[in-house]
C-alpha positions in Angstrom: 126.3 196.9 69.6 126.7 199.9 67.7 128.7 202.0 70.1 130.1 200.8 73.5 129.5 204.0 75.3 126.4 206.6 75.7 127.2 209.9 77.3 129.9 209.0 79.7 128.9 205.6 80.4 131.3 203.0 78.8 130.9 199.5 78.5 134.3 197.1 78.8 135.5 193.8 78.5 132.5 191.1 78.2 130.0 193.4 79.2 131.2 195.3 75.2 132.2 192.5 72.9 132.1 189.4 75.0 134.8 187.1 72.8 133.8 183.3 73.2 136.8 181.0 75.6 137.4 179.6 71.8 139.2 182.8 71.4 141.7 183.0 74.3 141.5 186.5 74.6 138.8 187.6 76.8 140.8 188.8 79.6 143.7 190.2 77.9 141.1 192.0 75.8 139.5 194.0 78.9 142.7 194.6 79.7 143.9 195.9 76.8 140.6 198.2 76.7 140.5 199.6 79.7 144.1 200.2 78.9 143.5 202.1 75.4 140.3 203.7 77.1 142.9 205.3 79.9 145.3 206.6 76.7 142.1 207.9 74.8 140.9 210.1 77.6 144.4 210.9 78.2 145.3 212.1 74.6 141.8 213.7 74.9 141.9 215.2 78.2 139.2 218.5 77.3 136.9 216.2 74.9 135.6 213.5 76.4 133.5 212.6 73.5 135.7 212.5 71.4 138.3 210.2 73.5 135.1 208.2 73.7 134.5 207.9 69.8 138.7 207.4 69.5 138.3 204.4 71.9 135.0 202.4 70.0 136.7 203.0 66.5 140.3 202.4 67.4 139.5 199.6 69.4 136.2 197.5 67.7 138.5 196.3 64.3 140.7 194.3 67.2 137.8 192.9 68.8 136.3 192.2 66.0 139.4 190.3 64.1 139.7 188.4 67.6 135.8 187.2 67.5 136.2 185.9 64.0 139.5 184.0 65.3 137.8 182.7 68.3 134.9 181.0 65.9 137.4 180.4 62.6 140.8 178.9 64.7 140.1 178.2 67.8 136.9 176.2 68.2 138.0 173.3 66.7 141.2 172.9 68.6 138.6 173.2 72.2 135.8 170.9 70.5 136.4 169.3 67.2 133.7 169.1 65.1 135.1 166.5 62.3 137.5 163.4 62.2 139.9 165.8 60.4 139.4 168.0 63.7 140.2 165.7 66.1 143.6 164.4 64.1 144.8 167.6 64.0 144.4 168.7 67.2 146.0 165.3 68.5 148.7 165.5 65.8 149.3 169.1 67.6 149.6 167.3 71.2 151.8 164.9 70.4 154.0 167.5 68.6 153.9 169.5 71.2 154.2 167.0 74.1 158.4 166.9 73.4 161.0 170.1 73.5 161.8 169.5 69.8 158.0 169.3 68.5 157.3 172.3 70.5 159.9 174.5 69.0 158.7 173.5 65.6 155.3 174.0 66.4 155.8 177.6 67.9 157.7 177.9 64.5 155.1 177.2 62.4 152.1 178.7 63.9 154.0 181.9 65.1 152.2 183.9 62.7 148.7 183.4 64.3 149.6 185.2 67.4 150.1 188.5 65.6 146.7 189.8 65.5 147.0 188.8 69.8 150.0 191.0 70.1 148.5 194.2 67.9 149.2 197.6 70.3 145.8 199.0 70.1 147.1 202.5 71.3 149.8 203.3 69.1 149.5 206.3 67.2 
């Protein structure tokens, strides 16, 4: 959609950008929306519109990095589409399946997380 809100009408959550399960994010992104949506018409308490604007531009680059993770990282890990797919993600079960496997795994995909922890109302 082009903009998630007409007049004072504002679309959230799935009803906005609905990210696919692949993505992990879909509630945590509603939250995180209605959350920045709150700030926006806080910071912009005697222009609605533009709290409105602030809260589609600020907000659409982190939906839109997480819908591109959802379909790029995180589909074949729910349905694996190759052989290569389906060693991986049972390479990353075993691993995981012990304390010292875990730790390494959360060492080594760590940096994937950071576009999941972004604080989309910081100035």
């Amino acid at each position: 959609m082009p903009t998630w809100h007409t007049g004072r009408v504002v679309l959230l959550g799935d009803s906005a950008w609905c990210l696919t399960l692949y993505s992990g994010m879909g509630a945590s992104s509603a939250l995180a929306g209605a959350d920045f949506l709150g700030t926006s018409l806080q910071r912009n308490r005697d222009n609605i519109t533009r709290a409105l604007r602030e809260y589609d531009q600020r907000l659409r680059p982190f939906i839109a990095t997480q819908q591109h993770l959802g379909c790029k990282d995180g589909l074949p890990m729910f349905v694996p589409q190759t052989r290569r797919d389906i060693t991986v993600r049972t390479l990353v079960q075993k691993l995981t399946s012990n304390p010292v496997g875990k730790r390494v795994m959360a060492k080594a995909i760590a940096g994937q997380f950071k576009s999941k922890s972004v604080d989309i109302a910081a100035p």
